[in-house]
Residue frames as qw, qx, qy, qz and C-alpha x, y, z in Angstrom:
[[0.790, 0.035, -0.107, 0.602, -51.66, -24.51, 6.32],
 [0.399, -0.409, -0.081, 0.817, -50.21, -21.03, 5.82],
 [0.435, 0.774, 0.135, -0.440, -51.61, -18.04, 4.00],
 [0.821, 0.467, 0.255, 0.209, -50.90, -17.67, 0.54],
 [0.551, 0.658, -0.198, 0.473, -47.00, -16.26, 0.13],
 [0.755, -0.625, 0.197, -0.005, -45.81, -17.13, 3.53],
 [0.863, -0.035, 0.323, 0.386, -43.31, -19.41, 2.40],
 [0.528, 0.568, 0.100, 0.623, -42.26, -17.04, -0.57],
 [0.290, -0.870, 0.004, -0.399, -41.95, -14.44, 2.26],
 [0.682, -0.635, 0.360, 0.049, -39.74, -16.36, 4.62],
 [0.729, 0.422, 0.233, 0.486, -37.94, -17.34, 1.41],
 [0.386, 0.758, 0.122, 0.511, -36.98, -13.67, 0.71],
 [0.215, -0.899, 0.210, -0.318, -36.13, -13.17, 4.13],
 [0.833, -0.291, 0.313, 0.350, -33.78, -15.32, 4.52],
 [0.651, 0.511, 0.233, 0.511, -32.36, -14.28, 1.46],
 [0.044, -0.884, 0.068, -0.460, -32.20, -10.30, 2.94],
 [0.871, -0.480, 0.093, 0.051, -30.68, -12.24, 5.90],
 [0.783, 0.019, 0.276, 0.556, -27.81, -13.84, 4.07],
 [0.372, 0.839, 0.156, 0.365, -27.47, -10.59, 2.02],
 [0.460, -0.870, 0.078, -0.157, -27.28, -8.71, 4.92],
 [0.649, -0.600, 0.421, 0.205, -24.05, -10.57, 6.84],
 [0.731, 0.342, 0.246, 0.536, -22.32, -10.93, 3.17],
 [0.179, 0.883, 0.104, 0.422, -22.77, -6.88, 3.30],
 [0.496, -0.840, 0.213, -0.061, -21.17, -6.77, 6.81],
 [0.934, 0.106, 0.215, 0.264, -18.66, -9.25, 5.67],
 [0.534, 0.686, 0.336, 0.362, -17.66, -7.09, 3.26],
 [0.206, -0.931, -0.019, -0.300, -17.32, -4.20, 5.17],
 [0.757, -0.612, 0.224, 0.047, -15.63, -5.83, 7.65],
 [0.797, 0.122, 0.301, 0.510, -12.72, -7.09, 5.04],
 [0.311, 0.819, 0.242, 0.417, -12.59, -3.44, 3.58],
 [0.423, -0.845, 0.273, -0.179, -11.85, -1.77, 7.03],
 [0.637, -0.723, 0.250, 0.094, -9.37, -4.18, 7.41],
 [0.651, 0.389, 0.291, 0.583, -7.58, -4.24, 4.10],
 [0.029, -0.919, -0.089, -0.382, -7.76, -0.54, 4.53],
 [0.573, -0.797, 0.191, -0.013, -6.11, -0.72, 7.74],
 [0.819, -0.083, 0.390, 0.412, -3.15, -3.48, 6.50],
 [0.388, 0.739, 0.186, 0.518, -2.70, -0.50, 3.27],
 [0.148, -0.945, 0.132, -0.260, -2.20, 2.09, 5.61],
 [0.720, -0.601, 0.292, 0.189, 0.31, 0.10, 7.84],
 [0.817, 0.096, 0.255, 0.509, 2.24, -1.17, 4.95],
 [0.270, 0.885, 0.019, 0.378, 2.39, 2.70, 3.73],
 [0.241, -0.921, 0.254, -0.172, 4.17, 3.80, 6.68],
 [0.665, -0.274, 0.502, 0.481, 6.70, 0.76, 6.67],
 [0.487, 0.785, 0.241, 0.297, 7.10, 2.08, 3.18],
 [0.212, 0.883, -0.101, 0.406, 7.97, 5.26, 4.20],
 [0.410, -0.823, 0.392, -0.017, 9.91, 4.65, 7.63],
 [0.848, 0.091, 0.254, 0.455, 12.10, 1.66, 5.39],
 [0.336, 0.893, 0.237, 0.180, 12.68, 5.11, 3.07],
 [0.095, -0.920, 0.280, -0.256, 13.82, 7.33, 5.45],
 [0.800, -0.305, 0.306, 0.416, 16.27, 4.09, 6.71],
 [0.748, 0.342, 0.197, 0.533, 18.00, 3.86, 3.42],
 [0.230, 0.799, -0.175, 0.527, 18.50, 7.66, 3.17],
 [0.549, -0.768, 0.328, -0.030, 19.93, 7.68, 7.04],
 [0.882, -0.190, 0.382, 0.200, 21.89, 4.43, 6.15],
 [0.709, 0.431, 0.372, 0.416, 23.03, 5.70, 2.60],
 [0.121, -0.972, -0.164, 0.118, 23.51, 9.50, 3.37],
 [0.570, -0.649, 0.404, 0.301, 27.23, 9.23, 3.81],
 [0.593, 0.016, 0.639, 0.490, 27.76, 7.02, 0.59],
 [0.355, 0.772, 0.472, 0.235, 25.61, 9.36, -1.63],
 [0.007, -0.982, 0.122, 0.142, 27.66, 12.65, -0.54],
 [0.469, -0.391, 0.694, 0.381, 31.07, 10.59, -1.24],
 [0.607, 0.299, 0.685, 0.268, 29.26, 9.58, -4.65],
 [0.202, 0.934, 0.277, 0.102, 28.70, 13.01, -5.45],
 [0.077, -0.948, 0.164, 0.263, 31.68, 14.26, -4.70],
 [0.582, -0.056, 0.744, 0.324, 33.44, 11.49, -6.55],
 [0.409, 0.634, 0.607, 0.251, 31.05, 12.40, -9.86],
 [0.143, -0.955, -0.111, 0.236, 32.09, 15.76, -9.12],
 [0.355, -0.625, 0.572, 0.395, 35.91, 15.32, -9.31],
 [0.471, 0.311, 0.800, 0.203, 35.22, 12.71, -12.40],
 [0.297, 0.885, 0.351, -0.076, 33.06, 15.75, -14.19],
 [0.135, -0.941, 0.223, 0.216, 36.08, 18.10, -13.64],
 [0.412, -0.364, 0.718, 0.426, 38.85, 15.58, -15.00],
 [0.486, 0.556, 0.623, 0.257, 36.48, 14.46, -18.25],
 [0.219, 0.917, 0.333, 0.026, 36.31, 18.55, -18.96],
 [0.278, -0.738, 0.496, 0.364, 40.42, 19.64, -18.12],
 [0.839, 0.474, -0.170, -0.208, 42.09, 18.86, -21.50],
 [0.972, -0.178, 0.127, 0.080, 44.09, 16.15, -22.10],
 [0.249, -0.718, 0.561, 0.327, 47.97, 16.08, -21.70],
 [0.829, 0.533, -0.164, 0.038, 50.20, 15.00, -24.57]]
């Protein structure tokens, strides 16, 4: 038939086989989780810089509101 450990040989390569394209697999999902992380960072940050463009206006009106508010809480009260 076949020498002795043939079979346990083509056994173990297959096995390095299958290893193998699980390792590329792998890889391959990493790089592109990696890649889908990085995109979602920068929507992240360019949603960010919306709100502060979009909210700029109200936040300097909220401050100057908390301002005037600060200044009436500290003037003493009339009798």
């Amino acid at each position: 038939l076949h020498p002795p450990g043939t079979l346990v040989l083509g056994f173990r390569t297959g096995q390095l086989s299958r290893a193998r394209a699980e390792i590329e697999a792998l890889a391959l999902s990493f790089t592109q989780c990696r890649a889908l992380a990085e995109r979602a960072g920068a929507a992240v940050g360019m949603a960010g810089r919306a709100w502060n463009e979009a909210t700029a206006g109200f936040s300097s009106k909220m401050d100057e509101l908390s301002a005037v508010v600060g200044a009436a809480a500290q003037a003493p009260a009339r009798e």
